[in-house]
N, C-alpha and C positions, 0 to 999 in steps of 0.2 A: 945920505942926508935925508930928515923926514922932509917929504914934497909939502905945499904951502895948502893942499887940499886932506894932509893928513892932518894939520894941526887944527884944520877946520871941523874936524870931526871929533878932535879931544876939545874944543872949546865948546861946540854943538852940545857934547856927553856933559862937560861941567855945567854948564846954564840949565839943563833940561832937568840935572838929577838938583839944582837949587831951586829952579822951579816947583819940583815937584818935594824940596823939604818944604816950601812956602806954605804948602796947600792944610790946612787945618787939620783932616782926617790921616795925616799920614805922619805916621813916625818909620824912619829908614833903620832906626837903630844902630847908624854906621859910625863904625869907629874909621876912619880911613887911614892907610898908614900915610907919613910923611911922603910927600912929594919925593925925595931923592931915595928911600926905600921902594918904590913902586916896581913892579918886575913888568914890564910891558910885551904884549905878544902881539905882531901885527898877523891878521885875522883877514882871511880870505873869504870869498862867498864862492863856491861855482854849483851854478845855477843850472837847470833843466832849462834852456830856449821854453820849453810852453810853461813857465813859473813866472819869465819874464818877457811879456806883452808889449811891456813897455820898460825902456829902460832906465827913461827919463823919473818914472816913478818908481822903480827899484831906488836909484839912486838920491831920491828924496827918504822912502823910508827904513831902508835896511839901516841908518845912522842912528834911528830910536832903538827899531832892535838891537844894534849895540849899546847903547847909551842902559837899557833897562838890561840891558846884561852887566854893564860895570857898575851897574849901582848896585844888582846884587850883589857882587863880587866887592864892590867895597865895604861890605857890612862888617865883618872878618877877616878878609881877606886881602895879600898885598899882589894879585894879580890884576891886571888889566887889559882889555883888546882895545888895540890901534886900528884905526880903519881909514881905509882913503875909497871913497865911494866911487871916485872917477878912473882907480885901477885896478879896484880889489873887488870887482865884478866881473867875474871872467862865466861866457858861457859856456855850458860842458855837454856835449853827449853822452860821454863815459866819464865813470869814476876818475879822477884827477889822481887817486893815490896809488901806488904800488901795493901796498899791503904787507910787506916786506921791509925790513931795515936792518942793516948789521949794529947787534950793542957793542957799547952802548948807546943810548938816545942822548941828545943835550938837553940839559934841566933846564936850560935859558936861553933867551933869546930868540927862541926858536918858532917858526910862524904855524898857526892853527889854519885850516882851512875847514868851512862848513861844505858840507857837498848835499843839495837836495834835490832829488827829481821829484814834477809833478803828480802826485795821484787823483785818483776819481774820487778814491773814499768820500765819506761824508765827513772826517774830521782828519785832519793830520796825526801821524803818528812816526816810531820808529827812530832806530839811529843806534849806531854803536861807535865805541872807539876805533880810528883805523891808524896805520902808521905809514909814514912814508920810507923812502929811500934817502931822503932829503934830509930827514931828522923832521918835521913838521907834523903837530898833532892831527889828526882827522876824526869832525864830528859829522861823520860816511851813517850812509843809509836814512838820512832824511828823508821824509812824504810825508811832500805841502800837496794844500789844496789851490795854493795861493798866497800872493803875496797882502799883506793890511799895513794898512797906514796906522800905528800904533794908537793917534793922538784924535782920531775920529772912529773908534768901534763902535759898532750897534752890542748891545747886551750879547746878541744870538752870537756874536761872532769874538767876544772875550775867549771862551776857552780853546777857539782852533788856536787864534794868536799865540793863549799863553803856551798851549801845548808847542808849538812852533818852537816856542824860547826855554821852554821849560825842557825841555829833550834835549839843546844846544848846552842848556848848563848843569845835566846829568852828564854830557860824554865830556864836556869839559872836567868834570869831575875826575872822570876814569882817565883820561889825559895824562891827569898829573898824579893820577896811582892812588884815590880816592875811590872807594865803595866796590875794588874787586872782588867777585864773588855774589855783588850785590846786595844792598840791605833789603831789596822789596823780595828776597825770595824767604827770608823772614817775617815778613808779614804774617802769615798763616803759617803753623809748624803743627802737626801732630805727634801724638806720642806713640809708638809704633810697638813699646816696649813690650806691652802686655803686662807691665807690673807696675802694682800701684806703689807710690801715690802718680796718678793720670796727672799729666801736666803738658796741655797744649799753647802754640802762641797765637794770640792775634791782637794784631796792632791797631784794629778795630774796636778796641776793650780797652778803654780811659785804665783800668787797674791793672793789665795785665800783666804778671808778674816781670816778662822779661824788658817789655818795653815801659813801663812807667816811670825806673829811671833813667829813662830817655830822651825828654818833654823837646830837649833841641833837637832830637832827628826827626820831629812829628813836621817841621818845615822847612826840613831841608830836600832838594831836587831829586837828590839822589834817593829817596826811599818812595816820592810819587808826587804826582801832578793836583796842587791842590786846585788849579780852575775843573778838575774832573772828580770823579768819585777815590774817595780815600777817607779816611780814620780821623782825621783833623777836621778839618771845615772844607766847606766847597766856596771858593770866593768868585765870586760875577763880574767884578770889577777889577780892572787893570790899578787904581790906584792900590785896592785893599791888597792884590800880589804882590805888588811891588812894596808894601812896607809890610807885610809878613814871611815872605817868602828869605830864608835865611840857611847857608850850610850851618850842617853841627859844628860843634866844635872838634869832630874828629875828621871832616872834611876839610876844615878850612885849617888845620894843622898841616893836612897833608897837598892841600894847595899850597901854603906860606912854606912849605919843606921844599927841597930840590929832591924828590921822593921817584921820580918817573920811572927811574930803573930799578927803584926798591925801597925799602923801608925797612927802617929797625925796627920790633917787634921783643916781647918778650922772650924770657927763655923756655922755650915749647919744648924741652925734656923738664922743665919739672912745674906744672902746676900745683902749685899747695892748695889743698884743701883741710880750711880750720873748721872743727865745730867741737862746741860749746853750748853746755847751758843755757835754761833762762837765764840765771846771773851771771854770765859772761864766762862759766868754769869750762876747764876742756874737759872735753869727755873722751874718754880711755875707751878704743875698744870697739866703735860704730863702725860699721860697715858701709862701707865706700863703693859703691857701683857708678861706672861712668860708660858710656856707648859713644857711638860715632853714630851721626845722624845727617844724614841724607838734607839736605834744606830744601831740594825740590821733590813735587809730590812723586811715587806716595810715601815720604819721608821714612824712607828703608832705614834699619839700624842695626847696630852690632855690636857684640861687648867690646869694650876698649880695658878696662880693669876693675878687679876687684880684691877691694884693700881691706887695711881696718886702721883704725887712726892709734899712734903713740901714747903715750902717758901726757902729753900734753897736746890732744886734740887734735895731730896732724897728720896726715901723709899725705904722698904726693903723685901724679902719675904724668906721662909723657902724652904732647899732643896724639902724634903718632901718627905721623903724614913726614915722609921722606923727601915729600916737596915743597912748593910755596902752598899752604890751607886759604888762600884767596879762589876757595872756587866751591861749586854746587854740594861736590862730594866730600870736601876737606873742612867746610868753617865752622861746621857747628857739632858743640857737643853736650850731652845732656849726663848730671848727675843726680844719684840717690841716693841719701843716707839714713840709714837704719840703726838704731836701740833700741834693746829691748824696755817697754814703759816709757818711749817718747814718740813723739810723732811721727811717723816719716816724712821724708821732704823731697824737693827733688827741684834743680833748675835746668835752664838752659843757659850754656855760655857760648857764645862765637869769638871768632878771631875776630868781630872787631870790636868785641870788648877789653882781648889782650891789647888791639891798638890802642883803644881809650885810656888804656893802665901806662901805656909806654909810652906813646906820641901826644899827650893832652895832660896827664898827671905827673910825667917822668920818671915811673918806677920801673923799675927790671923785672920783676915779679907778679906774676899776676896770683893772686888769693883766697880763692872763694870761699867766704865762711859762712857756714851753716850753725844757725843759734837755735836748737832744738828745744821746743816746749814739753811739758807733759801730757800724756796722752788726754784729752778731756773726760769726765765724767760721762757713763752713760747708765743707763736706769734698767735693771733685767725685768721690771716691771711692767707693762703698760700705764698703769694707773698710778705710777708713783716717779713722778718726775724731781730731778736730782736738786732743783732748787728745794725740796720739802722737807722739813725739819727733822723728818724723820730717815729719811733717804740713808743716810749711810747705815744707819745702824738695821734697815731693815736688809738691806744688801751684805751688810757683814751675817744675820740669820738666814740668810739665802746660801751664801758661799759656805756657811758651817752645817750645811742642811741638814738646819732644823725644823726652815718649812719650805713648804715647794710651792706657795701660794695658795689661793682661792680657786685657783680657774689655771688651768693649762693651755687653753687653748680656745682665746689667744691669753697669754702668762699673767695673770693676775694678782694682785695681794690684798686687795680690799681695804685699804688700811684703815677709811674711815667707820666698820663695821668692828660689833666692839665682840668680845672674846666670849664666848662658851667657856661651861665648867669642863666640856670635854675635850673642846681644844684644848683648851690648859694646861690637862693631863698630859698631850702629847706633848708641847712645848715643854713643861717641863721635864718631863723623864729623859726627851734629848737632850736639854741642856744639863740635865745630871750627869748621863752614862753615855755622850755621844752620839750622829748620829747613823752610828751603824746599828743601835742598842734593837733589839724588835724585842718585845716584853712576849714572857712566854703564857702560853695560853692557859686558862684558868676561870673555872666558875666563879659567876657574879657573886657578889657579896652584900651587892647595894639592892635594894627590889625596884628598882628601876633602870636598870645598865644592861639587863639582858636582851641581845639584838642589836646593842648600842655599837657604831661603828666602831669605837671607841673601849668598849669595852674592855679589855685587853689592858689596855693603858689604865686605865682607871685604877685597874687592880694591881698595876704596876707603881701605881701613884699611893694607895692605901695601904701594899706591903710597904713601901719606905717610910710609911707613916706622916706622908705629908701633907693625907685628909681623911678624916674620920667617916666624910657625909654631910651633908647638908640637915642631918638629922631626919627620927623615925623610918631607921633603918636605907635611909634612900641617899642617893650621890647630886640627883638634881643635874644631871647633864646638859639638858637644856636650857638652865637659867643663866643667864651671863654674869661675869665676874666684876664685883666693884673692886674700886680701888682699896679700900681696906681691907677686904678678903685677899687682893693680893701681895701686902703686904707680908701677909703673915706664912702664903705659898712659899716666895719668892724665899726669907730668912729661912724658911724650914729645910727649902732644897740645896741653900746655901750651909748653913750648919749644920743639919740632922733633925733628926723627929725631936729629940731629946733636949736643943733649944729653947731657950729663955732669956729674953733682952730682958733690958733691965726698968725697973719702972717708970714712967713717962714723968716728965715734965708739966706738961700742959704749956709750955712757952714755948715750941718748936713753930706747932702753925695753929692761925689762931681761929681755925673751924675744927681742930681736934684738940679738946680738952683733956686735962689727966686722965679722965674715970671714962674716956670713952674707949668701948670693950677692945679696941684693936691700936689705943695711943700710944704704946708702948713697942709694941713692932711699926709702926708707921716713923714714929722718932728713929728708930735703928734703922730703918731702910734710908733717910735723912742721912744719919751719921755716918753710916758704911760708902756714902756719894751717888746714890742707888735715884734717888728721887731727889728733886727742888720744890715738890708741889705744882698746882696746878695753877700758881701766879698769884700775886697780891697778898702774898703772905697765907695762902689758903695750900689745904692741899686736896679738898674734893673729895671727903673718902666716902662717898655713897655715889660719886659716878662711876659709869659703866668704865671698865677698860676697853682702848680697840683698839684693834692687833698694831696698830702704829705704835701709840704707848708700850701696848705690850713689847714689842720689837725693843724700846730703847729700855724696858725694864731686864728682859732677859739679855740682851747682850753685854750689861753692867756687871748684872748679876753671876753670869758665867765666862765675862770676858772672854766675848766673842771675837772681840774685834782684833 
């Protein structure tokens, strides 16, 4: 029968957690289950004699520390501590628990006891799950500095407190078979792999891929102490803990479970791994690489498998731990997936994402799909970056090498610099004959080409008959090429020397009239889709060309791309 000094401490625990809904600043966030759902555990203290000075104020305050423990616990969760202050004080010189129990454990009923001896440190710390003989949970290995009266803290002395409670309602956690293996040794993950794509974790990092959709473990006990240094907030004040502080939702499944001797879980021989497309299409054929990774440092790993996915996006591969994967060397594992002209990727999954799929979502299956993009645009140029209008088409004359740039080093194209009579030469006779073509060597023809680096080309360009000269025997290799001159290049190389469009319009663009010397191939380089002009209905034929234009004239012209 509860004694009449128990009930006074679940009356205590109700008024203190109404109290503190009253208070303006505080939202608890609790859902409480019903009264006759409640799972109740009466909840021991044994104490280090130098913790407790005095008893009479143990037994004043150890009933808040309860009290802000079931208010945690009621956010989510249908557990609760009983406490009776006047008998569930017992002083201890030694550990009170065995360490030992024969399974099974009982899910219910069954009593917790806190066990802390005194330390010197400067802040409390410490504590892990213990067992008894009894069946009784143990939150063993506490070190206080001291006992506090919850409801009069100095600032300086908030984060012993919380740590005090905050350590009681992490082994409470692991108690009832919540966070084995621990979420905080995920906090920090490196990639050990040596192959990219690099993908490390830290919980530290608002985006990080593994934790981000995570936002409920960011306050729950079990992953770290927010009155201390952690990834979340650092809170000062006991009221802001008490209404932030919250298990996830894969915590408080595994509290509300009678889980203590085990937990269902997915099925760990067959992880599916889906990927797909930007538009959701499977992809046939991607290569699957998955490791076993170490969760504490220095995050050692190992191949686990290497696959390739079905006609419709899938395979699958086995945990691959012959035991319970709730621990340092078994919970975590990282995958990379590779095609060819898409991205690579690469995540990390632990076992308690499989819990999260099983015990919080209800699915048997865990799935990880990888939605691969294309590879993004990159520029072989320095000076020509892939937003510029010209970009592809001077990378399509790059790959069909026709030019090898301006500058090698570092790789250059100069796009806004406009074209030579003797570039020209070269550019065209690649885009006629390919470019492996080297024009075979041969006296000038022109009385200005001799020396000319170019030369070669020229006469390359004047046997096919696709320039006579700039006239008075000369080629003009220096002059730069407008755009009506290359009109008439570009058709000649496209058709033959022996080419002739057909008479001009004068209504195509309205800065080239019929009767002007080159409107008649300017309209055919128009009609062939070769040009649009230079805008606003104009096409410019006395500007210079520069190698950008030129790039999107010859890759037209000789469908480059």
């Amino acid at each position: 029968m509860t004694s009449k000094f128990t009930y006074k401490i679940i009356n205590f625990a109700l008024a203190f957690a109404l109290c503190l809904a009253a208070l303006p600043t505080l939202n608890v966030h609790a859902a409480p289950a019903a009264q006759s759902t409640l799972k109740e555990h009466h909840l021991k203290f044994y104490l280090d004699p130098a913790l407790v000075p005095d008893l009479a104020f143990a037994r004043t305050v150890l009933p808040k520390y309860v009290a802000d423990m079931n208010l945690i616990l009621a956010k989510n969760t249908d557990r609760r501590l009983v406490f009776d202050p006047a008998t569930d004080i017992i002083l201890a010189t030694s550990e009170p628990h065995s360490n030992s129990a024969v399974p099974p454990m009982p899910v219910s009923g069954f009593e917790i006891w806190a066990y802390a001896v005194r330390t010197t440190n400067v802040l409390s710390y410490g504590g892990y799950a213990g067992i008894d003989d009894s069946g009784a949970g143990v939150l063993a290995g506490l070190k206080w500095t001291r006992l506090y009266d919850p409801e009069t803290l100095k600032p300086s002395e908030v984060p012993d407190y919380w740590t005090q409670v905050n350590n009681m309602l992490h082994e409470i956690g692991h108690v009832f078979g919540a966070a084995l293996g621990e979420y905080y040794n995920l906090i920090t993950v490196h990639d050990t792999t040596g192959l990219e794509p690099k993908l490390d974790v830290s919980a530290y990092n608002p985006s990080d891929p593994y934790w981000s959709d995570k936002p409920d473990f960011m306050t729950d006990p079990m992953l770290w102490n927010l009155s201390r240094d952690n990834g979340y907030a650092v809170f000062t004040d006991r009221a802001s803990l008490l209404n932030t502080v919250r298990y996830s939702a894969l915590t408080a499944a595994l509290l509300n479970g009678d889980y203590r001797n085990s937990a269902p879980t997915v099925d760990l021989n067959n992880i599916q791994v889906r990927v797909v497309d930007a538009q959701g299409q499977p992809i046939e054929g991607a290569q699957v690489k998955a490791w076993t990774v170490m969760s504490t440092s220095p995050n050692q790993t190992s191949i686990l498998a290497d696959l390739s996915t079905d006609v419709n996006g899938y395979t699958a591969f086995a945990w691959g731990t012959a035991g319970n994967p709730h621990n340092a060397y078994d919970s975590l594992r990282l995958v990379k997936v590779y095609k060819d002209g898409l991205m690579a990727q690469a995540r990390f999954v632990s076992i308690f994402d499989a819990d999260i799929v099983r015990l919080v979502n209800g699915i048997d299956t865990l799935t990880l799909t990888f939605q691969m993009q294309p590879v993004p645009p990159t520029s072989s140029f320095g000076d020509v970056s892939t937003d510029y209008f010209a970009w592809s088409y001077i990378e399509s004359l790059y790959s069909a090498r026709v030019t090898g740039g301006c500058s090698t080093a570092p790789l250059l194209y100069c796009p806004n610099q406009p074209v030579s009579r003797d570039q020209m030469a070269v550019f065209l006779e690649r885009g006629m004959h390919g470019a492996d073509f080297v024009p075979p060597a041969a006296s000038s023809s022109f009385g200005d080409t001799s020396g000319n680096w170019a030369a070669a080309w020229i006469e390359a360009l004047a046997a096919d008959g696709i320039t006579g000269g700039c006239g008075n025997g000369n080629y003009c290799p220096d002059v730069y090429v407008t755009r009506a001159q290359m009109a008439v290049f570009l058709l000649r190389a496209m058709h033959g020397a022996d080419y002739t469009p057909a008479p001009a319009t004068g209504a195509i663009f309205a800065d080239v009239p019929a009767d002007y010397w080159s409107a008649a191939w300017i309209e055919q380089l128009a009609a062939e889709g070769i040009t649009g002009g230079c805008g606003n209905g104009n096409y410019c034929p006395d500007a210079l060309v520069t190698r950008a234009q030129m790039s999107v004239f010859l890759v037209k012209t000789f469908a480059l791309q």
